[in-house]
NUGUFI-333345 format. One record per residue: residue in one letter; x, y negated, z of N, C-alpha, C in turn. Coordinates in steps of 0.05 Angstrom, whole numbers, padded with zeros to 5 digits, always signed. Example, Ala and Ser with C-alpha at 12.3 -4.5 7.8 and 13.67 -1.06 7.14 Angstrom:
! residues 2
a+00264+00114+00156+00246+00090+00156+00264+00066+00156s+00257+00045+00142+00273+00021+00143+00258-00001+00157
! end
This chain:
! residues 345
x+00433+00094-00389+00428+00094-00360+00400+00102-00354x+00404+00123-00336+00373+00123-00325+00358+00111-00313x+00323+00114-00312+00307+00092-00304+00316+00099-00264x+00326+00124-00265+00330+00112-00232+00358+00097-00228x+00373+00110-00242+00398+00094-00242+00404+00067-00236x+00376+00053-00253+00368+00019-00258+00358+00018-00240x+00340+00028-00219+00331+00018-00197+00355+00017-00169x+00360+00043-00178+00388+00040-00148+00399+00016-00154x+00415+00004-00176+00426-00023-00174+00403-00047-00177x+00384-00038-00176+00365-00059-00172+00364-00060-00138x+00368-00038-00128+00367-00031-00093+00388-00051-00083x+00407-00058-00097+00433-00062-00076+00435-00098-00090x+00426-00103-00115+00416-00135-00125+00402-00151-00110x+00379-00127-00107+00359-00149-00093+00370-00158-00062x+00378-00135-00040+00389-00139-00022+00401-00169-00016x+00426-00171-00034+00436-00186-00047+00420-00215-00044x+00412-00216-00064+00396-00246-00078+00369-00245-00064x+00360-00225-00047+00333-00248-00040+00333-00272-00019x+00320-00290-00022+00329-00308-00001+00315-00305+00028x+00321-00318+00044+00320-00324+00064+00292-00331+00076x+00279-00319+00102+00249-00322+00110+00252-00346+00137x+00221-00348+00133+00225-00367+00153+00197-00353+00177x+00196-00356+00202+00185-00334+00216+00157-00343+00219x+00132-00331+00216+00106-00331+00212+00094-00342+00232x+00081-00359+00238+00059-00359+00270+00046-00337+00265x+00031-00341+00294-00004-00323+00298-00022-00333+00281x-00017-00361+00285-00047-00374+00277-00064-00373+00251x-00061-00347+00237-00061-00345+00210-00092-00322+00218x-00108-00325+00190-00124-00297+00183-00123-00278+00182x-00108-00254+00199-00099-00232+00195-00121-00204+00177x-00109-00195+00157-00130-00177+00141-00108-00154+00153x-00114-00127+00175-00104-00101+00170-00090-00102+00153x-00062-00086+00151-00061-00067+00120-00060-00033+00123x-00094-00035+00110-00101-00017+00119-00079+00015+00107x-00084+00034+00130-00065+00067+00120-00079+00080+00094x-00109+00078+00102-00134+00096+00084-00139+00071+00064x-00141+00078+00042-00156+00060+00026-00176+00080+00011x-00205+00081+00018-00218+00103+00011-00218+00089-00021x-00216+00105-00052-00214+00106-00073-00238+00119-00087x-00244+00119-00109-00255+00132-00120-00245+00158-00128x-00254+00176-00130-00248+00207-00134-00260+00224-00154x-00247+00244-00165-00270+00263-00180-00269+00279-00155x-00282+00306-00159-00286+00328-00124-00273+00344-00121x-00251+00342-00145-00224+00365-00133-00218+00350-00115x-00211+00316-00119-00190+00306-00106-00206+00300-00079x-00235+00299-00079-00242+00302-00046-00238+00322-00033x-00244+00342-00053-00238+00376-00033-00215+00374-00024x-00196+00365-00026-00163+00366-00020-00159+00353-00007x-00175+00331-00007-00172+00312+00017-00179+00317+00048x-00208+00339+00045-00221+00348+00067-00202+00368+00075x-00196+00378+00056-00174+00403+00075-00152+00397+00084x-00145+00371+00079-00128+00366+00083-00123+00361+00120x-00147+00342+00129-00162+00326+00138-00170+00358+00155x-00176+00384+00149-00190+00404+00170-00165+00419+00173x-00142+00418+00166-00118+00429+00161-00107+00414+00195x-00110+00391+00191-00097+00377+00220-00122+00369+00241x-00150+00380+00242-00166+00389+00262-00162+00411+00265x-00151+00434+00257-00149+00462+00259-00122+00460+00274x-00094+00442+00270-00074+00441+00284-00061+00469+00271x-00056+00464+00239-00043+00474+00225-00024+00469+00216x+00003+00458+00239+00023+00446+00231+00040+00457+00209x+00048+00484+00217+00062+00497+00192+00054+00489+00162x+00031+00498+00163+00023+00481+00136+00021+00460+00119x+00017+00440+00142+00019+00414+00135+00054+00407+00125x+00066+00416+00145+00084+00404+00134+00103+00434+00110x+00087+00449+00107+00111+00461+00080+00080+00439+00055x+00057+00438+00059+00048+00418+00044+00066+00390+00029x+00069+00379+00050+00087+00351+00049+00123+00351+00035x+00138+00380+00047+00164+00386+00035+00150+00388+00011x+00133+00402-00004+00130+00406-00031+00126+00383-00046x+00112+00357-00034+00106+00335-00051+00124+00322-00047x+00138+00311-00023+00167+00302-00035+00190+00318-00054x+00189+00340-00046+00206+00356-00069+00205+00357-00101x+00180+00348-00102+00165+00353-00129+00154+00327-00142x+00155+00309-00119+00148+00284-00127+00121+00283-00146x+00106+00296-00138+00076+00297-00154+00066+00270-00161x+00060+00265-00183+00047+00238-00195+00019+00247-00200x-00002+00236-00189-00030+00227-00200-00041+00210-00223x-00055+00211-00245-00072+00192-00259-00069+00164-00248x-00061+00148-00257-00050+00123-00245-00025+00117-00239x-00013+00135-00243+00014+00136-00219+00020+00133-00189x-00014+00141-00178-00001+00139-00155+00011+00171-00136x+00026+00167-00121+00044+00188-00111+00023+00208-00091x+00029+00238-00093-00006+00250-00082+00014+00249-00049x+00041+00256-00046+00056+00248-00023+00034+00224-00003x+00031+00192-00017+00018+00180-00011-00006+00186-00008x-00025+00197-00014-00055+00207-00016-00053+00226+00004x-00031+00244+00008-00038+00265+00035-00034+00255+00053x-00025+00224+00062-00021+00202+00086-00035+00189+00088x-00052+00188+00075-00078+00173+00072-00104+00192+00080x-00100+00219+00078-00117+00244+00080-00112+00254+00115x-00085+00247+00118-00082+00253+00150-00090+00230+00164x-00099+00203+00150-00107+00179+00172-00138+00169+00161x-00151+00186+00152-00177+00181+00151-00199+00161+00170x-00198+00129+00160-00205+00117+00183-00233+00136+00211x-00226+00127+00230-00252+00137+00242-00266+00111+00253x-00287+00126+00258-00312+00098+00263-00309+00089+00290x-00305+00107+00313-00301+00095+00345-00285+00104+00355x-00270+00092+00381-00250+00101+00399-00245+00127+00399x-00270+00135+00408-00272+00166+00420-00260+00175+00399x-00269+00176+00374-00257+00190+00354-00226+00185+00335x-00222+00159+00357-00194+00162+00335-00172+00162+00365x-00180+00174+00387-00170+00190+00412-00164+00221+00410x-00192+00230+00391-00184+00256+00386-00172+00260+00360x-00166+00248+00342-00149+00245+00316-00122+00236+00323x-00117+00214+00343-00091+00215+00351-00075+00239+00365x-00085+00249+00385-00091+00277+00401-00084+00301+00387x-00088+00304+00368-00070+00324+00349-00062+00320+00341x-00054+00299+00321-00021+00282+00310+00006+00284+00330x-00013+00281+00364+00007+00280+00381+00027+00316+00389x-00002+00331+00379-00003+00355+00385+00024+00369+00369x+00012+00358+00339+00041+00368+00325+00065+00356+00322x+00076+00333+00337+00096+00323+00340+00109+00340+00357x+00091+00343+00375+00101+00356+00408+00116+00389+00393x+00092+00396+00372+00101+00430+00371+00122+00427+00351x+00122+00404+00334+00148+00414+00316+00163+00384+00311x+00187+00378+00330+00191+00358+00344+00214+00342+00327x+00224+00363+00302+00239+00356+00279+00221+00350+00251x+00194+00349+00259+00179+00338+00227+00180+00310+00226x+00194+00305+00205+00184+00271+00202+00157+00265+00187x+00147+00285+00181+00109+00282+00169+00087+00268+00199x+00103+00289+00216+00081+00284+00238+00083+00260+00248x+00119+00253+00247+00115+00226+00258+00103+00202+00254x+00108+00199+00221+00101+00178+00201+00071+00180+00212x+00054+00200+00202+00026+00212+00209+00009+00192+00233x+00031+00199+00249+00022+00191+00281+00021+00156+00286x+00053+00153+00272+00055+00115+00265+00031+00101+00257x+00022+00114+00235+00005+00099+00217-00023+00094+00229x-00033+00125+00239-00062+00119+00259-00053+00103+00277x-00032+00096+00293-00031+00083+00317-00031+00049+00298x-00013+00044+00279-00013+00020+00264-00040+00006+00264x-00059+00018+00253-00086+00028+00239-00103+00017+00257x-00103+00041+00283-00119+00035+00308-00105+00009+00324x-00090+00000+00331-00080-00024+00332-00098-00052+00318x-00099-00046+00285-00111-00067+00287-00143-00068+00275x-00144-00047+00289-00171-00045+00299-00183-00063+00322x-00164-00061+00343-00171-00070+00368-00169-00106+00358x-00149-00104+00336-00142-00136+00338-00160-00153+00326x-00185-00130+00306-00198-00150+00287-00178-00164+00267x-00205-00174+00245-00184-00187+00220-00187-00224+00225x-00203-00228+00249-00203-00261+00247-00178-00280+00254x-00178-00307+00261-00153-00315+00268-00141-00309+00284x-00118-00316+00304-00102-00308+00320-00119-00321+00342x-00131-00339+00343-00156-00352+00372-00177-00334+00371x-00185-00316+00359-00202-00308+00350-00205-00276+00381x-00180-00277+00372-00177-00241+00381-00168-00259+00425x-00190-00232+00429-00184-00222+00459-00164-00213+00473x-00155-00229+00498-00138-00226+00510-00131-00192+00516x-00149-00172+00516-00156-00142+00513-00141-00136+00487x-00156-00142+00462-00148-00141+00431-00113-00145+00429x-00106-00167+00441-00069-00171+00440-00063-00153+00463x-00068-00143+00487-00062-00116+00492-00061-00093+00479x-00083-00095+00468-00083-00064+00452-00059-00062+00433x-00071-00090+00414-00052-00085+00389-00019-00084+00397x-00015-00096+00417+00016-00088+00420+00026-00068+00438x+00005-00061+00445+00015-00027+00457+00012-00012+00439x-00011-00007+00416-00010+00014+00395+00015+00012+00379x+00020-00008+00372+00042-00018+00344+00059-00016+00363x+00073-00023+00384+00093-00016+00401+00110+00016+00400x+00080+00027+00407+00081+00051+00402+00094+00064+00372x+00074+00059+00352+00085+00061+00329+00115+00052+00329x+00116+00034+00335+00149+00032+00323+00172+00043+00345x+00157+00054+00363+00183+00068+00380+00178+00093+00367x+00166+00101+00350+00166+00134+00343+00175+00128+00314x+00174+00111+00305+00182+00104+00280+00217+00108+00287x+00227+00098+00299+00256+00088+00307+00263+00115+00320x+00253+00144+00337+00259+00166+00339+00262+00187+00319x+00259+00176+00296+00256+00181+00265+00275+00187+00247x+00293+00163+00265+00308+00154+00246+00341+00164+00231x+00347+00182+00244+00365+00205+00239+00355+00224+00234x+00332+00233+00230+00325+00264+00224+00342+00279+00195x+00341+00295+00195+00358+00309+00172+00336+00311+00154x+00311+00318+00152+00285+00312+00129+00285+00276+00126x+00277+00264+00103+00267+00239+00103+00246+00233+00087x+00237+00214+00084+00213+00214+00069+00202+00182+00066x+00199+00182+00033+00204+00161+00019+00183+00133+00044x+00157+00148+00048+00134+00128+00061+00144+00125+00090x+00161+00146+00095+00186+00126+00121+00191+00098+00127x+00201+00091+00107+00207+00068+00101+00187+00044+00090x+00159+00054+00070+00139+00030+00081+00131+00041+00102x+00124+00048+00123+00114+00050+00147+00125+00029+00163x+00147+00042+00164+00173+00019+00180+00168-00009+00169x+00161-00026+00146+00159-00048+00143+00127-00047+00149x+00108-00037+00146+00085-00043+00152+00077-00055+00186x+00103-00040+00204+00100-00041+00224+00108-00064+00233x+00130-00066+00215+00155-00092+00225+00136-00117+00224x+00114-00117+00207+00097-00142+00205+00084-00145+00229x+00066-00126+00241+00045-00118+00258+00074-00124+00281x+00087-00125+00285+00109-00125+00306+00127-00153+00307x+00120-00164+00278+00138-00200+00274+00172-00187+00278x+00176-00166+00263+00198-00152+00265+00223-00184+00250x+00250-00186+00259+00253-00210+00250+00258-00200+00214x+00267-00225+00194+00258-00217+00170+00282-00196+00153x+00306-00205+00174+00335-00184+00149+00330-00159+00163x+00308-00148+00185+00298-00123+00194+00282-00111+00170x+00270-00128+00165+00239-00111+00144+00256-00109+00113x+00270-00134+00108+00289-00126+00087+00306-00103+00080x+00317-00101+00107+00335-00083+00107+00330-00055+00106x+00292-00055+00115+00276-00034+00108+00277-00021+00079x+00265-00043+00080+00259-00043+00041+00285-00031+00031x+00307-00037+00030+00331-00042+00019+00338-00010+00016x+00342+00000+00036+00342+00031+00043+00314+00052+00033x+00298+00041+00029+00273+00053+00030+00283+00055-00010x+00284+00043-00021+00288+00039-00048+00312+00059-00070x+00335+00050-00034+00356+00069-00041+00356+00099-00037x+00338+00110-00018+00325+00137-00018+00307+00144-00046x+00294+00127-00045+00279+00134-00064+00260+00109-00093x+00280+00108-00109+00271+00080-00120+00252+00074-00133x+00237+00100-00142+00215+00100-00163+00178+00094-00132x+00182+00094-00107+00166+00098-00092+00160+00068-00085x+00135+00073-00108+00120+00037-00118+00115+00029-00092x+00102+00034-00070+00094+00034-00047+00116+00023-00032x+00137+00017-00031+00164-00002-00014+00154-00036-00034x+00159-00029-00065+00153-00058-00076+00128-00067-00068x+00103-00062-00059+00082-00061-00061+00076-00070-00027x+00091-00063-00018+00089-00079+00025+00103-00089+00021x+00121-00101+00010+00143-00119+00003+00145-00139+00004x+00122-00139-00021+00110-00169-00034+00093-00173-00017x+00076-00158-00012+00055-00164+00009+00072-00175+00032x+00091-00175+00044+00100-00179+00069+00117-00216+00057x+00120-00220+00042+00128-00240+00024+00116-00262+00022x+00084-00257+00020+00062-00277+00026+00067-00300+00039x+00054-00326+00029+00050-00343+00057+00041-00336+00080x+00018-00316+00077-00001-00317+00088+00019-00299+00113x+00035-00289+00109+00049-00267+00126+00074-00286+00133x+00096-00274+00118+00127-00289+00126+00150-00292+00109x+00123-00298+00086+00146-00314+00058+00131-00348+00060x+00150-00354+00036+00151-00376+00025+00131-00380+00000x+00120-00399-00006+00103-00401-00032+00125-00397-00055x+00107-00374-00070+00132-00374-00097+00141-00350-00095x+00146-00335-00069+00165-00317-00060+00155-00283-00068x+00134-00282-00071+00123-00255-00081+00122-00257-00114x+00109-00267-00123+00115-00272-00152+00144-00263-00159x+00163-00287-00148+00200-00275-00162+00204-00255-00153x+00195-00241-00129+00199-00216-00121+00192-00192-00150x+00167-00203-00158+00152-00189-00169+00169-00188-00196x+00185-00209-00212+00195-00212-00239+00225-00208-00230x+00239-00211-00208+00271-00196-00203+00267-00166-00206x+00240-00158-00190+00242-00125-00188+00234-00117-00215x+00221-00125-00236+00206-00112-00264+00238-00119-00276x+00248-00147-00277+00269-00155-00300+00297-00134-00294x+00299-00127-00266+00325-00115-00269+00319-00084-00270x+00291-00066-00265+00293-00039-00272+00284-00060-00306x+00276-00065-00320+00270-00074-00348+00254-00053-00362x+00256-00056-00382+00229-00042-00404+00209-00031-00391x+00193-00016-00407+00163-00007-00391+00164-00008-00359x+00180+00014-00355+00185+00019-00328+00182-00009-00319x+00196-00026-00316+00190-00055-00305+00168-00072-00308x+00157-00065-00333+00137-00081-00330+00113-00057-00320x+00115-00037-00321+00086-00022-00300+00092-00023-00278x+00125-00040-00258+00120-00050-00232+00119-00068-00237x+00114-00087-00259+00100-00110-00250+00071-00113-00251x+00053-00091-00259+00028-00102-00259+00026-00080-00238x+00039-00060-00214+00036-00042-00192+00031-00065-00179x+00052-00091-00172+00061-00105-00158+00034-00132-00156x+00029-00132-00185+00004-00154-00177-00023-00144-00174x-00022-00118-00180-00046-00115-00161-00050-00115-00138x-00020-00119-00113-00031-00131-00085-00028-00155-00081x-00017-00167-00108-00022-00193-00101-00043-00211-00113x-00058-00208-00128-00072-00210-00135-00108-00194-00130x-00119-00199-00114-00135-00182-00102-00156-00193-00084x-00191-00183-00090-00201-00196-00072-00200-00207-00038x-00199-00226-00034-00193-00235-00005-00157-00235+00001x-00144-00247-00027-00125-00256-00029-00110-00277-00014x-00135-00299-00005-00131-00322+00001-00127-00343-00027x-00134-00339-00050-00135-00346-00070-00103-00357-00086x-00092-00330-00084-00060-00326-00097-00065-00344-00122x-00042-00360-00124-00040-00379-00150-00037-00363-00169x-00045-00351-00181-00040-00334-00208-00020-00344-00232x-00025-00367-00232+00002-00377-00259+00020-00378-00244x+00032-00371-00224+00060-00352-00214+00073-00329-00225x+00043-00320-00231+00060-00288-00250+00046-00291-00281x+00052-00271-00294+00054-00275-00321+00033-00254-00334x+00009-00262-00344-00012-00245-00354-00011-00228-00371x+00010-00239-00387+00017-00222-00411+00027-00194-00403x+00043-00209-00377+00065-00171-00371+00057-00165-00350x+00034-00170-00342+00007-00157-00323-00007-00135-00336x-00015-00147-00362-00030-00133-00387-00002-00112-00399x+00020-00115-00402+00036-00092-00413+00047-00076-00389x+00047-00081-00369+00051-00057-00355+00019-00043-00341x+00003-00041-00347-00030-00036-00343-00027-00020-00377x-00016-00024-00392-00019-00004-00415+00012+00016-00403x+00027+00000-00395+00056+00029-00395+00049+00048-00363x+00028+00039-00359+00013+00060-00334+00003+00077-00342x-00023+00073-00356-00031+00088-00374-00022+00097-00389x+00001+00102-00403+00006+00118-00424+00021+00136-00404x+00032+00131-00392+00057+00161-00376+00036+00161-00361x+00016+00155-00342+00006+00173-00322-00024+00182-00333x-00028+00161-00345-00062+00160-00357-00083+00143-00349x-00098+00130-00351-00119+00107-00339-00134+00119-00327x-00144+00106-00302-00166+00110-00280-00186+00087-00280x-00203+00104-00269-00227+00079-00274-00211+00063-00239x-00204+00061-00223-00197+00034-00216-00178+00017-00221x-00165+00024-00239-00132+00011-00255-00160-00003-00267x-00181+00000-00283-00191-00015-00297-00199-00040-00290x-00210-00032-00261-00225-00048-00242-00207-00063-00235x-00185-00052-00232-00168-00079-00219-00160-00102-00244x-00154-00089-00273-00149-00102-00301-00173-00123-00300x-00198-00111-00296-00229-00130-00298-00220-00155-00277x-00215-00144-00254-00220-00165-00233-00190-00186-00234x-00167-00187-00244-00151-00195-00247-00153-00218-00276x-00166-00205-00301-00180-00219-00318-00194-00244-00317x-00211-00237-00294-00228-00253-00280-00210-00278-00272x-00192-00268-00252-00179-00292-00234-00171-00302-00268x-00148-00300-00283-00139-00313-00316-00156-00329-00321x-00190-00320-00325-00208-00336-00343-00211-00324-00371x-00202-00294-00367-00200-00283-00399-00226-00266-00402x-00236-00270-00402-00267-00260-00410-00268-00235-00430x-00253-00235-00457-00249-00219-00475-00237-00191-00458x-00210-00195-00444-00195-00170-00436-00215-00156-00417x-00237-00177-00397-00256-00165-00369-00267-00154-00385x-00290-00165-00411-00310-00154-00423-00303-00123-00419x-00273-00117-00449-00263-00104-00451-00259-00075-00429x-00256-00078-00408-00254-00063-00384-00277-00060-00368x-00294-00082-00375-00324-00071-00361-00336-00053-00372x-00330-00046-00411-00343-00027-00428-00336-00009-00416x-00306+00001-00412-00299+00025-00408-00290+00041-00374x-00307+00018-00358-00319+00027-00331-00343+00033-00329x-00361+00022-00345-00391+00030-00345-00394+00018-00313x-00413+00045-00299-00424+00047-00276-00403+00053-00252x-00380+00065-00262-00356+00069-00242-00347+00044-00230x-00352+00032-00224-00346-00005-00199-00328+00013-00176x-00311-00007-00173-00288+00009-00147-00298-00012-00123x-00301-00001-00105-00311-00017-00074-00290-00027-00065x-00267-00013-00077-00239-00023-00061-00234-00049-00076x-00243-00057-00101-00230-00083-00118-00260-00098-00112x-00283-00094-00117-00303-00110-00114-00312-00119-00078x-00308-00099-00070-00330-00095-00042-00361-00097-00047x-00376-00107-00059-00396-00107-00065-00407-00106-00096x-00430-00097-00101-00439-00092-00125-00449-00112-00140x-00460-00127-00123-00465-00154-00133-00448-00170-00144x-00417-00165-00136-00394-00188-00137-00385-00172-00171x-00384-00154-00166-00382-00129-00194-00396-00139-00213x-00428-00141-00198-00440-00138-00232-00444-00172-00244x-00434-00205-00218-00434-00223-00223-00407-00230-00246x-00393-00212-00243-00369-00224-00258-00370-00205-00287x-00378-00182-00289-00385-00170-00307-00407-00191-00324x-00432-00191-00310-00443-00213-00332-00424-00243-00337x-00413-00255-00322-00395-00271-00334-00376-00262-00363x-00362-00240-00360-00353-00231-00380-00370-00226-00406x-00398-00224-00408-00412-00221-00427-00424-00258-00438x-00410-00273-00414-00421-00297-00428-00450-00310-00413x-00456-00290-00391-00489-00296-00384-00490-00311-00369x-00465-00323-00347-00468-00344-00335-00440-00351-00331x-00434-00373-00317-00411-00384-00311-00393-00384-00287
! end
C-alpha cells in the first residue's frame, strides 16, 4: 500500500474516532496564527520571495496564478519538507507594518479576484491577509484586553474572510491550503467544532501528504483554543500510528513542532514521545534534507525534555544560524545553548 493510500484511510479513521469538542470562551490569551512566518533563507529563496511579492504589486495575475497551478501540480518539496505551494502564500501575505499599507496590499488581492473571478489562489490570498489583518486589530492580549473598535474590526475582517472562503467552495481548481485556511478561519470565527473537523477531514482527503491541515489541527485542538487536555498529543500519535513507518513518525515530529513551541503556554511534553520526536526529525532529514531551523526547533524542544546531550548536539551544528521564529530573542538562544554546554542551569 502506498504512503498516500495510508493516509486517505487515515482521512476517513480519524473522521471517525476523534472525539468530541467542547466550545472555547473569549477569555483566553489569544496568540494570531500568523499567514507569514518570516524564516530563515539562503537569497535564492528571498529573491523568489520578492518577486513573488512585486509579481502581485505589479498586478500580474496571469502569472501568479500559472505560478501556483505549477506548485500544486508538481507538488514542489523544499529542504525540510516544507511545501514551496505554502511559501508562495506566505510570499503573497508579507506582513505589513500599518493600515495604510495593508489597504493597499489588500487592494490588489481584491484587484485580482475581481479580474480573474474563477482563481481559487486569489481567493485563499485575499482570506489570509484579511485573517492576518483581523488580528491585527485584535492584538494578542486577553479577551478584556481588546477594544470595543478591535472586536469590530476583527469580526468584520474574518467575517469577511470566511464569506470568500465559502464563495470558493465549488470551484473546479482546488487547492490543498484551501482547506487550512478554512480551519484557520473557523477558529478566528468560533466556527462550531464538527465544522473545522469536517474541514480537516476533506482537506486530507484532497490532499493527504499536506502537513499544514495536521499542523492547524492540532493547533486548533489545544486547551488553549477548543480542545481538551490530552487532545493534541493523541491527535498527534492516531495521525503518525495509522500513516505508520517513517512517514508517520516525520508527522509526528511536523506535528510537535506546533505543539511544542515558544509561547506554548507551557505544553506538557510527557504527552508526546521524545524518542519519535527524535525519529521523525531524522526521517525529515533524510527524504528532504536538514535545515538549520528543523535544528532549532530539535535544540529548543531538547530543551523543554531536559536532554542536554541531543541540544548540545544541534547547537554544534547551528553554529551562528539561531532561528527568530523558535528563539525570538538571542539572548533566550544563546541562554539555553550555554545550558546545553553545562554553564548554567
Amino acid at each position: 500500500m502506498s504512503s498516500r493510500q495510508r493516509v486517505g484511510i487515515l482521512a476517513a479513521a480519524l473522521f471517525l474516532s476523534l472525539p468530541s469538542f467542547r466550545t472555547h470562551a473569549q477569555g483566553v490569551s489569544a496568540v494570531p496564527p500568523p499567514a507569514a512566518q518570516a524564516e530563515e533563507a539562503d537569497p535564492s529563496e528571498i529573491s523568489w520571495h520578492q518577486a513573488i511579492e512585486a509579481k502581485l504589486v505589479e498586478e500580474q495575475f496571469d502569472e501568479l496564478d500559472r505560478i501556483a497551478d505549477h506548485l500544486r501540480r508538481d507538488k514542489v518539496r523544499l529542504p525540510g519538507g516544507d511545501w514551496k505551494l505554502r511559501k508562495f502564500y506566505e510570499a503573497l501575505d508579507a506582513p505589513q507594518l500599518t493600515d495604510t499599507d495593508s489597504v493597499a496590499h489588500i487592494a490588489h488581492l481584491e484587484h485580482w479576484m475581481t479580474a480573474r473571478p474563477e482563481s481559487i489562489t486569489a481567493r485563499i490570498a485575499l482570506a489570509t491577509s484579511l485573517d492576518r489583518w483581523a488580528w491585527v486589530a485584535r492584538g494578542n492580549g486577553f479577551a478584556n484586553t481588546v477594544t470595543p473598535e478591535g472586536w469590530r474590526l476583527f469580526r468584520e475582517r474574518s467575517g469577511r474572510a470566511d464569506t470568500i472562503l465559502a464563495g470558493a467552495a465549488n470551484m473546479h481548481t482546488m487547492d490543498p491550503q484551501y482547506f487550512a485556511e478554512l480551519m484557520t478561519v473557523g477558529r478566528a470565527q468560533q466556527w462550531d467544532p464538527n465544522r473545522v473537523r469536517d474541514a480537516f477531514q476533506r482537506g486530507i482527503q484532497f490532499e493527504p501528504d499536506y502537513i499544514y491541515l495536521y499542523k492547524e489541527y492540532a493547533s486548533y485542538l489545544l486547551p488553549k483554543w477548543f480542545g481538551q487536555p490530552g487532545q493534541s498529543a493523541a491527535f498527534a500519535k492516531d495521525s503518525a500510528d495509522r500513516l505508520g513507518g517513517t512517514a508517520g513518525d516525520a508527522l509526528y515530529f511536523q506535528i510537535a513542532t506546533v505543539l511544542i513551541k515558544r509561547g506554548d503556554g507551557n505544553f506538557p511534553v510527557q504527552e508526546l514521545d521524545w524518542i519519535r520526536i527524535q525519529q521523525g526529525y531524522t526521517a525529515v532529514g533524510t527524504q528532504f534534507g536538514y535545515t538549520s531551523r528543523m535544528r532549532n526547533e530539535l535544540a529548543f524542544i531538547a530543551w523543554k525534555y531536559g536532554d542536554a546531550n541531543v541540544a548540545r548536539q544541534q547547537f554544534a551544528a547551528i553554529g551562528p544560524r539561531w532561528s527568530r521564529s523558535v528563539w525570538r530573542e538571542k539572548q533566550f538562544f544563546d541562554r539555553i545553548r550555554d545550558w546545553s554546554n553545562g554553564h548554567n542551569s
